[in-house]
N, C-alpha and C positions, 0 to 999 in steps of 0.2 A: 828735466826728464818727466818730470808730473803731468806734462802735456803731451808726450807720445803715450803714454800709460792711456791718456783719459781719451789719445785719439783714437788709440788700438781699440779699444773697449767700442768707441763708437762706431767702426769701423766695421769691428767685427758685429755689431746689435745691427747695421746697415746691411751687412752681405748675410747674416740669417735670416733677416727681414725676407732678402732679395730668393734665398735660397728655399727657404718652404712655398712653395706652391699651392694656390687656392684649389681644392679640389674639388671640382662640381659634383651632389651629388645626382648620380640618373635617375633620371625617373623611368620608375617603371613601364612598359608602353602601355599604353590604355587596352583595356579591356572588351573587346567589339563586344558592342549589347546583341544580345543571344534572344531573339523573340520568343516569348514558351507558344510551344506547336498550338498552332491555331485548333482549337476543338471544331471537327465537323459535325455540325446540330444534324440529328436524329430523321431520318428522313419523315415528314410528319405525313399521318397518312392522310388524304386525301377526300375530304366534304362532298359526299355525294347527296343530293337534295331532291324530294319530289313534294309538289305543292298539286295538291288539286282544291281547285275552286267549286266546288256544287253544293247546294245545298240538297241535302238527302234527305231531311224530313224529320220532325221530331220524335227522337227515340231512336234513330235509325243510326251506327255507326258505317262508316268506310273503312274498306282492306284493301291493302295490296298485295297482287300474285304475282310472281313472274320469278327470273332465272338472271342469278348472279347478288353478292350482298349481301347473300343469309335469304333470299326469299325462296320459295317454293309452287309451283304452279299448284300444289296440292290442298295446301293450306295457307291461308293469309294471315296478313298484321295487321292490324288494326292501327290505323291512321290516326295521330294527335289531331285533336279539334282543337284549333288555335284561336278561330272566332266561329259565329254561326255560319259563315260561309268558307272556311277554309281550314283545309286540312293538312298534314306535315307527316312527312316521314324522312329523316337522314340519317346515314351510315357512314361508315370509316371503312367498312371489308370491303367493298369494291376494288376488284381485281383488274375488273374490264368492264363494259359496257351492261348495262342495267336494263334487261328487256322484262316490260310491266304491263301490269294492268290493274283497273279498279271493280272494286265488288261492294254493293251494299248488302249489310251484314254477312260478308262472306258467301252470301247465295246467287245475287241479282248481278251480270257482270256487267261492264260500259259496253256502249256501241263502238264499232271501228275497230283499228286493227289496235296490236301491241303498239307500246310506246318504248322506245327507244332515249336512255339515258345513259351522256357520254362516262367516264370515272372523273367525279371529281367536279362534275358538273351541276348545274340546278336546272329543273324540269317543273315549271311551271301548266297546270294540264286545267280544262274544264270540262271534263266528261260528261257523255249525258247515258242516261236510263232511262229505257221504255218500260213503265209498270206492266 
């Protein structure tokens, strides 16, 4: 009977084997990557540019008058001397369209009409002056 004892026993160690169940554990479902909100860049304002080429004479500065940009037909800017023949002036308040004009020492004005400068654009000019 020693050998049904030790069958029983293996029998029964075979049907608990058989009888617990491997249990898978789940996994979690993945996570969809969440992109963090695109940051919209700052609307940047807009390089409005005026270059005049003349030479004015030594001692003499350049202005410019005109309407739109912070200018005035009233009073003028005084134009950056970049080299001995060229002068600079640019802005960022340009709202619209940039109508100008040049003055030596704010007195003496160019010939020709107004000049016309788009927003945002550059305006390359060579005025001239009758003493």
């Amino acid at each position: 009977m020693a050998k049904k004892t030790t069958t029983q026993k293996a029998l029964k160690k075979v049907a608990a084997k058989k009888a617990t169940k491997k249990v898978v554990a789940k996994k979690a479902p993945a996570k969809k990557a969440v992109a963090p909100k695109a940051k919209i860049p700052a609307k940047k304002a807009l390089k409005t540019s005026i270059t005049a080429r003349v030479d004015v004479g030594f001692g003499n500065q350049l202005y410019i008058r005109g309407a739109g940009a912070g200018l005035s037909w009233e009073k003028g800017l005084q134009l950056e001397n970049v080299s001995s023949y060229e002068w600079a002036f640019a802005t960022t308040k340009a709202k619209s369209d940039v109508v100008f004009k040049f003055l030596i020492n704010d007195e003496l004005w160019a010939e020709g009409d107004n000049i016309i400068v788009a927003k945002g654009a550059t305006s390359i000019s060579s005025p001239v002056f009758t003493w």
